[in-house]
Every structure is written in structure tokens, then in C-alpha cells.
NUKOL-894040 format. One record per residue (C-alpha): residue number from 1; residue in three letters; x, y, z. Coordinates in pm, 1 decimal, decimal comma, padded with zeros to 6 digits, always signed. Layout:
<pts>
<pt><num>NUM</num><residuo>ALA</residuo><X>X</X><Y>Y</Y><Z>Z</Z></pt>
...
</pts>
This chain:
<pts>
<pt><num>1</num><residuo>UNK</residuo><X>+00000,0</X><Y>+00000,0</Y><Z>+00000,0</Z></pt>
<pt><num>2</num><residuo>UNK</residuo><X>+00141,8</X><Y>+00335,9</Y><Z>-00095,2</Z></pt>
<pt><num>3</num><residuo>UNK</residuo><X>+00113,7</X><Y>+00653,1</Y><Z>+00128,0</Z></pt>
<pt><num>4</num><residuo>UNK</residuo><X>-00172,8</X><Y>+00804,4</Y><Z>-00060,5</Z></pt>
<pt><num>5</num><residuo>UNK</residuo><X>-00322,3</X><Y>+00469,8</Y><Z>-00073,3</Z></pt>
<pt><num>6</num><residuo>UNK</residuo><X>-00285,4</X><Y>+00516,5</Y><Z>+00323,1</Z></pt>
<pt><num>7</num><residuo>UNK</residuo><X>-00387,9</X><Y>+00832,8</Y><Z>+00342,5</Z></pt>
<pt><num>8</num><residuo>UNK</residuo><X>-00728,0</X><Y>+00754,9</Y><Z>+00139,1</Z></pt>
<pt><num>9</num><residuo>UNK</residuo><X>-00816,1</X><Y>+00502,0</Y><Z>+00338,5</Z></pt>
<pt><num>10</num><residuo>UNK</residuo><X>-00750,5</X><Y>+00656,3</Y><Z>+00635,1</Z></pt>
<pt><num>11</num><residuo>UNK</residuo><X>-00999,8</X><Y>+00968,9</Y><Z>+00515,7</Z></pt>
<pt><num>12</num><residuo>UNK</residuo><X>-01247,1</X><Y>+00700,8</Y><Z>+00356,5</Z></pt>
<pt><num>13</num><residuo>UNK</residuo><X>-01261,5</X><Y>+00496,6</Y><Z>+00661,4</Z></pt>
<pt><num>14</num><residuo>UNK</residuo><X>-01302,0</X><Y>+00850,3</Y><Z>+00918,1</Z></pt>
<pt><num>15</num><residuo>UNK</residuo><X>-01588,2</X><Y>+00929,5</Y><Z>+00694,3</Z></pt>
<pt><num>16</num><residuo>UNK</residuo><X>-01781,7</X><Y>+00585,7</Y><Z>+00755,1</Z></pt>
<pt><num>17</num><residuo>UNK</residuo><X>-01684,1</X><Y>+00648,5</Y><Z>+01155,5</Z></pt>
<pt><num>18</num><residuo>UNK</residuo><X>-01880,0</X><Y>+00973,7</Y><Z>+01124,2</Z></pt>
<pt><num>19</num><residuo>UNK</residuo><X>-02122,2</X><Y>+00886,1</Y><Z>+00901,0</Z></pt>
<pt><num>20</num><residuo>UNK</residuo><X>-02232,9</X><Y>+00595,3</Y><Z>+01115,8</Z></pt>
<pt><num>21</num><residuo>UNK</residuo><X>-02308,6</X><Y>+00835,8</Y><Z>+01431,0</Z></pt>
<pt><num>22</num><residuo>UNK</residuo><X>-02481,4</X><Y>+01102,5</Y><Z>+01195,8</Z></pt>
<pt><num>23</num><residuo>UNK</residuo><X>-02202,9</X><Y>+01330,4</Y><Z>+01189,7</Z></pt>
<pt><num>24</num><residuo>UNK</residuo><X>-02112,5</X><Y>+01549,9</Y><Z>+00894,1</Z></pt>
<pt><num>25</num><residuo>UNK</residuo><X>-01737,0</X><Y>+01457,8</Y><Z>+00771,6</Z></pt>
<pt><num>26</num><residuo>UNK</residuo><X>-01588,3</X><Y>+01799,4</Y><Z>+00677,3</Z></pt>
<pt><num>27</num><residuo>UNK</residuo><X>-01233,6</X><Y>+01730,5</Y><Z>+00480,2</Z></pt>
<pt><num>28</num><residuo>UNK</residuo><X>-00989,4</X><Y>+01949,0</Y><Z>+00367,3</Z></pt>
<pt><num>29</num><residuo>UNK</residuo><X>-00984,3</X><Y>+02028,1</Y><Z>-00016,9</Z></pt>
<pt><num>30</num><residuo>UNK</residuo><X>-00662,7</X><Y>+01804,3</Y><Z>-00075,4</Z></pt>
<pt><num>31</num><residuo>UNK</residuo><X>-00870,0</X><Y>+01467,9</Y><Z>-00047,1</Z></pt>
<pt><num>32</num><residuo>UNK</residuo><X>-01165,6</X><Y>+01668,1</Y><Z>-00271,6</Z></pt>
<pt><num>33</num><residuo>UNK</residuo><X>-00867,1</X><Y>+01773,9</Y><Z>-00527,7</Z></pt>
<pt><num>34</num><residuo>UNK</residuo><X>-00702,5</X><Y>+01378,1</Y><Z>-00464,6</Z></pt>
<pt><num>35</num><residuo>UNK</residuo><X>-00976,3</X><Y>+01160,4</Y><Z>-00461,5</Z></pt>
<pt><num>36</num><residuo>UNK</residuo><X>-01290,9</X><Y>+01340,3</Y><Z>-00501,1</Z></pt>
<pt><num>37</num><residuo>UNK</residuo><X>-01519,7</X><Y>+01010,4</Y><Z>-00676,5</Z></pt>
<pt><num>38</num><residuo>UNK</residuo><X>-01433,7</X><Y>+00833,8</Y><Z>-00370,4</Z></pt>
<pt><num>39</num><residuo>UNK</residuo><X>-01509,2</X><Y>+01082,0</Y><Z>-00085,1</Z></pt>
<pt><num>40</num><residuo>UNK</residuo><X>-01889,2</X><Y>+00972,9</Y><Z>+00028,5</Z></pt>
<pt><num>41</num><residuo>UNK</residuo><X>-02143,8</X><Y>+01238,0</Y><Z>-00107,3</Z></pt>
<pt><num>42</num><residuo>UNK</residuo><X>-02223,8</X><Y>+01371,8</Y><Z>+00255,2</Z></pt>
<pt><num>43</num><residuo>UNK</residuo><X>-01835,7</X><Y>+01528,1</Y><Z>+00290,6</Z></pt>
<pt><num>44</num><residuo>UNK</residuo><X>-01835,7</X><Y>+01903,5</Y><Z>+00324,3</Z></pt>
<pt><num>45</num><residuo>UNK</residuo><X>-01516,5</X><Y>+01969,2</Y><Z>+00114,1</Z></pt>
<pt><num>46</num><residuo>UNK</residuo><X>-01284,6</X><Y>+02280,2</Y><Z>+00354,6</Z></pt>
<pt><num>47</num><residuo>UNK</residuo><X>-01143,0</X><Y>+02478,8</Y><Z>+00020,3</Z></pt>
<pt><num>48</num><residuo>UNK</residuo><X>-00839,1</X><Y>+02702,4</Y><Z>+00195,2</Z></pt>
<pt><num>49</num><residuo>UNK</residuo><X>-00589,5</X><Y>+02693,5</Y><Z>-00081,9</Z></pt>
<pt><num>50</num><residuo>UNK</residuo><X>-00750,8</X><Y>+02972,3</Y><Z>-00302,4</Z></pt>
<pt><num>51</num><residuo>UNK</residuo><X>-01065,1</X><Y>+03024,7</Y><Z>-00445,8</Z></pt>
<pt><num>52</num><residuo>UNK</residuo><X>-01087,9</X><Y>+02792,6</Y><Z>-00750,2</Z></pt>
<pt><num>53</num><residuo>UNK</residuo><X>-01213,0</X><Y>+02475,1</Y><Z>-00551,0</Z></pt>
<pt><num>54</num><residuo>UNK</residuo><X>-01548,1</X><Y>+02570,1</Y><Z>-00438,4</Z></pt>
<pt><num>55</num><residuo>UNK</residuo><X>-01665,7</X><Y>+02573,9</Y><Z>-00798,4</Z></pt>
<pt><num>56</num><residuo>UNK</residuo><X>-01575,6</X><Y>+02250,9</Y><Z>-00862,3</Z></pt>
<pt><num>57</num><residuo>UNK</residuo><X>-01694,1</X><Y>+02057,5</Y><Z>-00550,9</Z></pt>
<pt><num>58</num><residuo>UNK</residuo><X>-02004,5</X><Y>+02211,0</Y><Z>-00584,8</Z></pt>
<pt><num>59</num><residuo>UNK</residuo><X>-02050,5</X><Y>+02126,5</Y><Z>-00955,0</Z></pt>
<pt><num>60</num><residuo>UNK</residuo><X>-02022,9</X><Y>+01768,9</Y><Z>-00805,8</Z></pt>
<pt><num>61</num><residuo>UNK</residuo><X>-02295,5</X><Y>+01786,2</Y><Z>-00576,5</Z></pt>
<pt><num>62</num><residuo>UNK</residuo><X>-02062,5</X><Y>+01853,1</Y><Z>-00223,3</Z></pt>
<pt><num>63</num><residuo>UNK</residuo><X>-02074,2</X><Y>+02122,9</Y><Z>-00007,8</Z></pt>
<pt><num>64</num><residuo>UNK</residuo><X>-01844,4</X><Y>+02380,9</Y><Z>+00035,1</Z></pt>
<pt><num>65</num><residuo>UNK</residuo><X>-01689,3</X><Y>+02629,8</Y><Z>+00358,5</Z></pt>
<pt><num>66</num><residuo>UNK</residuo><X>-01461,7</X><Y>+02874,1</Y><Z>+00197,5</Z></pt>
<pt><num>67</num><residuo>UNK</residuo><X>-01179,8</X><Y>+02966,5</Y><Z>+00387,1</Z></pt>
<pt><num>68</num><residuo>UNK</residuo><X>-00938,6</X><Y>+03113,2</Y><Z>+00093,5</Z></pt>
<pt><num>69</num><residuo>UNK</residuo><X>-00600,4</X><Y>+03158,4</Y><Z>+00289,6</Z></pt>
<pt><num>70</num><residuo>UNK</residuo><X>-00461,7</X><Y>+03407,9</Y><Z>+00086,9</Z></pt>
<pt><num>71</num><residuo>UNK</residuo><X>-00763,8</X><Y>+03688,4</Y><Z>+00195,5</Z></pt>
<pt><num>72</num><residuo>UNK</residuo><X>-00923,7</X><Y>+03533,5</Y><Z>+00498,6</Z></pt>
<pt><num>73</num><residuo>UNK</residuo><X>-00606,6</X><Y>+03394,2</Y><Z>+00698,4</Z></pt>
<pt><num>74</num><residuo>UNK</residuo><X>-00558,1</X><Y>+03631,3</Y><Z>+00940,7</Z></pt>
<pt><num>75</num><residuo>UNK</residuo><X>-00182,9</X><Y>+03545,9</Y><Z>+00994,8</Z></pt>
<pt><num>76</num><residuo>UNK</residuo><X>-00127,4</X><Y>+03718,2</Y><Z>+00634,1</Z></pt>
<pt><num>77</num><residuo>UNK</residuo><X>-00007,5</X><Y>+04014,5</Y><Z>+00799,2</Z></pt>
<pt><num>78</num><residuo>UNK</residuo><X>-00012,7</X><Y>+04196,2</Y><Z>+00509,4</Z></pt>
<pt><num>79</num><residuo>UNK</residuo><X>-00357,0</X><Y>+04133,5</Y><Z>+00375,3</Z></pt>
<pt><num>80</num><residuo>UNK</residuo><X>-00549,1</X><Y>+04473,9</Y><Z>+00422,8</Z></pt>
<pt><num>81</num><residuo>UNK</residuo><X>-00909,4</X><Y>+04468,0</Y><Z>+00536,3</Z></pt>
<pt><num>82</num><residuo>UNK</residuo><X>-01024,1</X><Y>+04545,4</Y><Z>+00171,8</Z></pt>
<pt><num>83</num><residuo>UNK</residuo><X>-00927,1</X><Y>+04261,0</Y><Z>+00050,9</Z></pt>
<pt><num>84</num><residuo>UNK</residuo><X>-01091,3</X><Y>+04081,9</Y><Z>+00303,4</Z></pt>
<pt><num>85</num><residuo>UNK</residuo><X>-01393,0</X><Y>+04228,3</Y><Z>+00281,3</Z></pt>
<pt><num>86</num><residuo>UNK</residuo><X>-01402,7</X><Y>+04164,8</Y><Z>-00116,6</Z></pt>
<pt><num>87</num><residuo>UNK</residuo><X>-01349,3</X><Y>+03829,7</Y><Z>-00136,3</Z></pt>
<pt><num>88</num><residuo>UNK</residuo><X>-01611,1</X><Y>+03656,0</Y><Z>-00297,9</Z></pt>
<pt><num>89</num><residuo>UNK</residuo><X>-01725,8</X><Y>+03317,6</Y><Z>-00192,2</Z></pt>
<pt><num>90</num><residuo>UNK</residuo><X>-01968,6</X><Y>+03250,6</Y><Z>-00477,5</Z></pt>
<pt><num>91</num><residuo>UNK</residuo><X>-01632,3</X><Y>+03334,5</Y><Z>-00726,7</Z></pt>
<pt><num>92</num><residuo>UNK</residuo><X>-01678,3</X><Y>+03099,2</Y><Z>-01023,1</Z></pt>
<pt><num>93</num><residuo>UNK</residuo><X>-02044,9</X><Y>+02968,0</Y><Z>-00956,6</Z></pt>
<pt><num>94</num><residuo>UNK</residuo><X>-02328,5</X><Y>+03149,7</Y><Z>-01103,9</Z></pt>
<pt><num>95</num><residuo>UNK</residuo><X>-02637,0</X><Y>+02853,5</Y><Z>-01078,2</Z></pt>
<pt><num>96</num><residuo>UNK</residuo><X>-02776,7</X><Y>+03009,1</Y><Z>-00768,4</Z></pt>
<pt><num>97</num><residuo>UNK</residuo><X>-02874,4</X><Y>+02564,5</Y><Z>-00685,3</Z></pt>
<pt><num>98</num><residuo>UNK</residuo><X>-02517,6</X><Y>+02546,0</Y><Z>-00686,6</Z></pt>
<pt><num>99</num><residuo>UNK</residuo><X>-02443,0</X><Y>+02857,8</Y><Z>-00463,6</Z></pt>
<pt><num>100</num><residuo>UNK</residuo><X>-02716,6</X><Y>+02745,2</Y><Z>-00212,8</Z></pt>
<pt><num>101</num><residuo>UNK</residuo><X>-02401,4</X><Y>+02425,9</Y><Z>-00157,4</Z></pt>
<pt><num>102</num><residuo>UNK</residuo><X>-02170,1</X><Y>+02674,2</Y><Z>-00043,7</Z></pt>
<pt><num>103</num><residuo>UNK</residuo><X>-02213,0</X><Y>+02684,9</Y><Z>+00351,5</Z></pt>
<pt><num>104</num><residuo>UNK</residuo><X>-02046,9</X><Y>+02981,9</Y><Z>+00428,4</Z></pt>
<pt><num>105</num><residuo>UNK</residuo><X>-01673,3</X><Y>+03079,9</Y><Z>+00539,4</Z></pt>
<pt><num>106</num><residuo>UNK</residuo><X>-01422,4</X><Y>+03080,5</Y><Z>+00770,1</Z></pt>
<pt><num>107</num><residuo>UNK</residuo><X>-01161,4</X><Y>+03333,6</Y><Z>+00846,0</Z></pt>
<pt><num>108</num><residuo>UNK</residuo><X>-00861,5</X><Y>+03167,1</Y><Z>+01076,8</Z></pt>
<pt><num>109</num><residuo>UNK</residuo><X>-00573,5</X><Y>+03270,7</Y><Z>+01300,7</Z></pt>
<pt><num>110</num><residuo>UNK</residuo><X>-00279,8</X><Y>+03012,6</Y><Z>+01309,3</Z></pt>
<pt><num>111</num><residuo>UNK</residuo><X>+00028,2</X><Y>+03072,2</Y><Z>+01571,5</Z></pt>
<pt><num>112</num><residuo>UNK</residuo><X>+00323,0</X><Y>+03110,1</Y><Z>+01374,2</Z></pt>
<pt><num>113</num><residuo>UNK</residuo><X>+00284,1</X><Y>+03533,4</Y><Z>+01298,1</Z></pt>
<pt><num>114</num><residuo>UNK</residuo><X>+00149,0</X><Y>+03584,9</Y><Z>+01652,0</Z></pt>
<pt><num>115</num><residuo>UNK</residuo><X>+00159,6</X><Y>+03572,4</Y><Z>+02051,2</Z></pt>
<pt><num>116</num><residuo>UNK</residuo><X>-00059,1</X><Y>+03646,2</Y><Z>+02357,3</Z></pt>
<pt><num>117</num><residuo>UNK</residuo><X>+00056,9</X><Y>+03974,5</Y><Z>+02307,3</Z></pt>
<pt><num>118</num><residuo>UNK</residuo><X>-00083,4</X><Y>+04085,4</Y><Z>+02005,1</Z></pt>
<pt><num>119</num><residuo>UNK</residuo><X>-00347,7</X><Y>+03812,1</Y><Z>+01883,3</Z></pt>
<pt><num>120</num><residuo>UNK</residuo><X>-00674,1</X><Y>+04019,2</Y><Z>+01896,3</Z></pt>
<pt><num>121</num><residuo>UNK</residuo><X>-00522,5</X><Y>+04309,8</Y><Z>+01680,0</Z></pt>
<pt><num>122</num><residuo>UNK</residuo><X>-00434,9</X><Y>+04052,7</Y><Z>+01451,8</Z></pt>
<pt><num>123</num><residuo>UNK</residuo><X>-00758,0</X><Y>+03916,4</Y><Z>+01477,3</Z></pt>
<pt><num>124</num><residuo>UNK</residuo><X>-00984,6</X><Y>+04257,3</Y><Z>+01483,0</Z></pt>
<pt><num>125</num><residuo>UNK</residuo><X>-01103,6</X><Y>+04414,0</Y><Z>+01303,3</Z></pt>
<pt><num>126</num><residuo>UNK</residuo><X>-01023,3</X><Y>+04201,8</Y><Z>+00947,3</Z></pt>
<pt><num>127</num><residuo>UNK</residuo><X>-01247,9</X><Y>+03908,6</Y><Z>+01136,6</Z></pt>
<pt><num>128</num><residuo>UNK</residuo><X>-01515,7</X><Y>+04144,9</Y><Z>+01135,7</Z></pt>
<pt><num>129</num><residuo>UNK</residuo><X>-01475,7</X><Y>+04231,1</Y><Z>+00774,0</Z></pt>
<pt><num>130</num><residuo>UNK</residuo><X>-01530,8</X><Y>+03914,7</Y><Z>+00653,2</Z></pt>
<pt><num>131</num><residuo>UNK</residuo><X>-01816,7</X><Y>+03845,4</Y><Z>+00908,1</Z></pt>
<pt><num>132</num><residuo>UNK</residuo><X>-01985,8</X><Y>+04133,8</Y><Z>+00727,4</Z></pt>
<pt><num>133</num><residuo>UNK</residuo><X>-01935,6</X><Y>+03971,6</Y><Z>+00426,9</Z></pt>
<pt><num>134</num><residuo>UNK</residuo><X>-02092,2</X><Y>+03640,8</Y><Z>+00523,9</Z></pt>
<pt><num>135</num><residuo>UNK</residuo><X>-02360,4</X><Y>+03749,7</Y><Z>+00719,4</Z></pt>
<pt><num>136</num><residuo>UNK</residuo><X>-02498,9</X><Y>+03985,9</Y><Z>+00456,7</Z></pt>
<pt><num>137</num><residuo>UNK</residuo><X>-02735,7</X><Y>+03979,3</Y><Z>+00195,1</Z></pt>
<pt><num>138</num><residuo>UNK</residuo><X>-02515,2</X><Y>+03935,3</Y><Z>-00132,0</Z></pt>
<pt><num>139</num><residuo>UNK</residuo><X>-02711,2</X><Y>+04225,3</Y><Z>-00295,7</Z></pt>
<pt><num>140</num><residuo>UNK</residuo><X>-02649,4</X><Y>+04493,5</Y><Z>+00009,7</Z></pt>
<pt><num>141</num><residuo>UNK</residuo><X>-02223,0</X><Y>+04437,5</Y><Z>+00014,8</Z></pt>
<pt><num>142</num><residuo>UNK</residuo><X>-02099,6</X><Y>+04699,1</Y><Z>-00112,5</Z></pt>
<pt><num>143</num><residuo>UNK</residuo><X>-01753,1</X><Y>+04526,9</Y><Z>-00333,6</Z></pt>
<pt><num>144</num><residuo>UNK</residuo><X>-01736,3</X><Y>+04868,7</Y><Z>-00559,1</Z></pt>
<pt><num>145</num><residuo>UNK</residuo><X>-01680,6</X><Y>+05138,4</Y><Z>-00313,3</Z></pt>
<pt><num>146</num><residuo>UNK</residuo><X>-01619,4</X><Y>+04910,3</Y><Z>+00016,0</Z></pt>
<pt><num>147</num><residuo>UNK</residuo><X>-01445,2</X><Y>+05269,0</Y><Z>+00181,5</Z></pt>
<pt><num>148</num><residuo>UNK</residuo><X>-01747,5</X><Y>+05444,0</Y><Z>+00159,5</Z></pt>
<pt><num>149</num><residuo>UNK</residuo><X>-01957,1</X><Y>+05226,1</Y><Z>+00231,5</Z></pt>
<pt><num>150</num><residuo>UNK</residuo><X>-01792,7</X><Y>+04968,7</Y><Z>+00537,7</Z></pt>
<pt><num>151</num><residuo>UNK</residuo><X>-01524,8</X><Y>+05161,1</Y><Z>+00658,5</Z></pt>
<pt><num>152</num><residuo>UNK</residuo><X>-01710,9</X><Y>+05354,9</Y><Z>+00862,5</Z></pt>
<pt><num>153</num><residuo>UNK</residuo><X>-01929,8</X><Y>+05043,8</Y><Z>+01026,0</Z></pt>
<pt><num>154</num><residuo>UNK</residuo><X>-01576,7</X><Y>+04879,4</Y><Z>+01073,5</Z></pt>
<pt><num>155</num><residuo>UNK</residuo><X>-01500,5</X><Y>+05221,0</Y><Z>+01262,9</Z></pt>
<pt><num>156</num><residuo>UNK</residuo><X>-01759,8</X><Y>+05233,6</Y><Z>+01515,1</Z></pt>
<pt><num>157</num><residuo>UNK</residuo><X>-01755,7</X><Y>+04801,9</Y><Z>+01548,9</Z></pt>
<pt><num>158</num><residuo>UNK</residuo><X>-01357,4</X><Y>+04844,8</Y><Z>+01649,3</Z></pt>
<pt><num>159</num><residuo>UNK</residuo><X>-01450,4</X><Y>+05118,4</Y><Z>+01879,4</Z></pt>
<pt><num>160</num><residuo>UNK</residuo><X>-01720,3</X><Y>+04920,1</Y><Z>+02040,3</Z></pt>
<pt><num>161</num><residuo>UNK</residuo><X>-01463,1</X><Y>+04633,0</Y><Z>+02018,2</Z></pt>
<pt><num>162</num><residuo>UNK</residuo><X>-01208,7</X><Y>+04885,6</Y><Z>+02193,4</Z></pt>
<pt><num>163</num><residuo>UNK</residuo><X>-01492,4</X><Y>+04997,5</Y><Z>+02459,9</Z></pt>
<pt><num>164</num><residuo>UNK</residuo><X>-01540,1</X><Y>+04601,3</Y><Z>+02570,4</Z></pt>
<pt><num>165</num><residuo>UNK</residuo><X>-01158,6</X><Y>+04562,1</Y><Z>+02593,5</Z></pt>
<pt><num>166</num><residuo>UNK</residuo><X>-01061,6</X><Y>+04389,4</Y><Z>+02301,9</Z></pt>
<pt><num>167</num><residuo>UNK</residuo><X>-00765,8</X><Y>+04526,8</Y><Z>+02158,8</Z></pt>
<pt><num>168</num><residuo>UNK</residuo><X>-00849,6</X><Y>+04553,9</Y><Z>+01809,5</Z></pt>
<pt><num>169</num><residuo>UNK</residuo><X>-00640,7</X><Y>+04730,8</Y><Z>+01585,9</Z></pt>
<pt><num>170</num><residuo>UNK</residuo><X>-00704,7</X><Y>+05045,1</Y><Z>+01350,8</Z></pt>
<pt><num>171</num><residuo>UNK</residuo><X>-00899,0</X><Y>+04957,5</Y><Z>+01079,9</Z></pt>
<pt><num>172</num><residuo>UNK</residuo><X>-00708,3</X><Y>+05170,1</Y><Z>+00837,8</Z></pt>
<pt><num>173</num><residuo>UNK</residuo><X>-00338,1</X><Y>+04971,3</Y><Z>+00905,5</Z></pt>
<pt><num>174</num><residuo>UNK</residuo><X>-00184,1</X><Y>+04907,3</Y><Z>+00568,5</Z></pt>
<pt><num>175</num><residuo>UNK</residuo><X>-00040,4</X><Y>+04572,2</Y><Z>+00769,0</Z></pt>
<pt><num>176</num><residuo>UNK</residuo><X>-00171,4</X><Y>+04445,4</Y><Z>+01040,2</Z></pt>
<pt><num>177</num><residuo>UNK</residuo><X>+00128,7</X><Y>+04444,4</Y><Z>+01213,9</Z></pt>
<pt><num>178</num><residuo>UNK</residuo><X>+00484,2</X><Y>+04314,8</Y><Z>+01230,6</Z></pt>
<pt><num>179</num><residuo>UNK</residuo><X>+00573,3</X><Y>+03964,9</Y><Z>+01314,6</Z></pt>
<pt><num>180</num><residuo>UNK</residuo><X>+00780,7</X><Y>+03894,0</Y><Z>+01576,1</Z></pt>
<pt><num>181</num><residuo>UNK</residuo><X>+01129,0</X><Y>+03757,4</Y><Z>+01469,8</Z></pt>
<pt><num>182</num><residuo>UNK</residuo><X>+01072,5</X><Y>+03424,1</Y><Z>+01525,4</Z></pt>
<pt><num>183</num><residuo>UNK</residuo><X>+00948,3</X><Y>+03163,1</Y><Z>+01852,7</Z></pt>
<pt><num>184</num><residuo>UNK</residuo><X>+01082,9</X><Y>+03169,3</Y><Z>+02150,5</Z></pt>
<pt><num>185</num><residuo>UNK</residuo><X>+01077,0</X><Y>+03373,0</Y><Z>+02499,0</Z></pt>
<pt><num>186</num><residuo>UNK</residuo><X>+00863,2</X><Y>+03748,6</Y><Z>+02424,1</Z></pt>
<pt><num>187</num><residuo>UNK</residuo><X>+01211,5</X><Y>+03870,8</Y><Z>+02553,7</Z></pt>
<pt><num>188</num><residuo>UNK</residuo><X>+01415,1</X><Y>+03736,7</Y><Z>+02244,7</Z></pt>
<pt><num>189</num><residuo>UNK</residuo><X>+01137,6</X><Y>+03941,4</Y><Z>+02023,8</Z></pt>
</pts>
């Protein structure tokens, strides 16, 4: 047996585990982009590489979260909250059937660009931006003129943000910060 071999069975098997006690299996978008006629039709495929997987899981019947890591992975540090806020995750699929199998999307934090120090202004506000984006109406986001339109709602939410004690950052940061040098003791940083 190979190593992918491995690996597929390993998915293929975890799928009938959660299957069996009504849970939904949620994979990443390498076993979708791998072995997609195999996964069981109940899989929610995780696209987080870029934006051109959705599209296709859906056009085979599977759900989709979009989490596209180069916009909505907060760690970028250099990802502004335009960008975030534009994003589209119904890029590439225009049969609204089709769009109804998207689920939604996640924006996510990983370790390596961050500390206790300085996670929630890495966090807030671009979190928010994208939770404006997925909790609106497609119709009322404003993609054209998003600094007219949701800068100043980001404005007030990082205020209110500020007001509960969350450190959020400004809004308006070209980066969202600087990484620290590397891991290690906060004194080495």
C-alpha cells in the first residue's frame, strides 16, 4: 500500500466512523482535489488553498466552507481589510442551486505570525470584515466602493470592540502588524 493509498483510506474509513453516528465529515480540499469520486457524497469539502475549488466541488454535488487563505487567513499580515472584505465566496459559480451548496466561510488565526501579546489586533477588526461579508445579503455588500460604504461600520464596530476591551487594531493599518522575529521567549522578540 502506498502513502496516498494510506492516506485515502484513512480519510475514507473517518468518513464511515462519522457517518455511522450522523455526523457530517468535513475534509480538507486536498482529499476533494485527490480523490474526489471516492469521498462519500455527505463530505463538506474545507477549500483554503484559493478560491478555484469551491466551484468545482459544488458542480459535483458537495458542499463547500470557503476559507481562501490568501484573503481570509488572518496570519497574512499583510492582507489589508479590503481585501478581506471583497473576497467573494460565490467566485466561479453562477447557478444560484449550486451557490445554495456553499455553507459559508471561515476566516482563521494560526500561531506562527502571533503571541498572547498581540493576537486580537491581529484578529480585529479584518475578522469582522469578513463576518460582514458572510452574514450579509449578497445584494447589500458593497464590493465597488467598500471605503465608503464599510469603513465607517468597521469604525464604530472596532470602537465598540475597543470599549469592551478587546484590543483591536485600527482599521485603516496598511499591515496588520509586524511579526515577531521568530518563537521563543517574548524577551528574544
Amino acid at each position: 500500500m502506498s502513502t496516498k493509498d494510506a492516506y485515502q483510506y484513512f480519510v475514507l474509513r473517518a468518513q464511515e466512523i462519522a457517518i455511522s453516528q450522523n455526523w457530517t465529515p468535513v475534509n480538507w480540499e486536498e482529499t476533494f482535489n485527490t480523490f474526489a469520486a471516492n469521498l462519500n457524497p455527505r463530505t463538506v469539502v474545507h477549500n483554503w488553498l484559493g478560491p478555484g475549488v469551491c466551484p468545482k466541488a459544488v458542480a459535483k454535488g458537495f458542499r463547500c466552507i470557503f476559507s481562501n487563505q490568501g484573503v481570509w487567513y488572518l496570519d497574512h499580515l499583510d492582507v489589508p481589510w479590503e481585501k478581506v472584505y471583497t473576497a467573494e465566496p460565490l467566485e466561479g459559480i453562477n447557478d444560484a442551486s449550486k451557490q445554495k451548496l456553499v455553507l459559508g466561510g471561515e476566516v482563521c488565526m494560526w500561531g506562527e505570525t502571533a503571541d498572547t501579546s498581540d493576537v486580537q489586533q491581529t484578529i480585529w477588526p479584518r475578522a469582522a470584515a469578513a463576518a460582514e461579508r458572510l452574514w450579509s445579503r449578497r445584494e447589500a455588500i458593497s464590493t465597488g466602493n467598500a471605503t465608503l460604504t464599510a469603513l465607517p461600520r468597521l469604525h464604530y464596530f472596532r470602537c465598540l470592540l475597543n470599549r469592551r476591551g478587546v484590543q483591536a487594531a485600527p482599521v485603516t493599518n496598511k499591515y496588520a502588524r509586524t511579526p515577531p522575529t521568530g518563537p521563543g521567549s517574548c524577551y528574544e522578540q
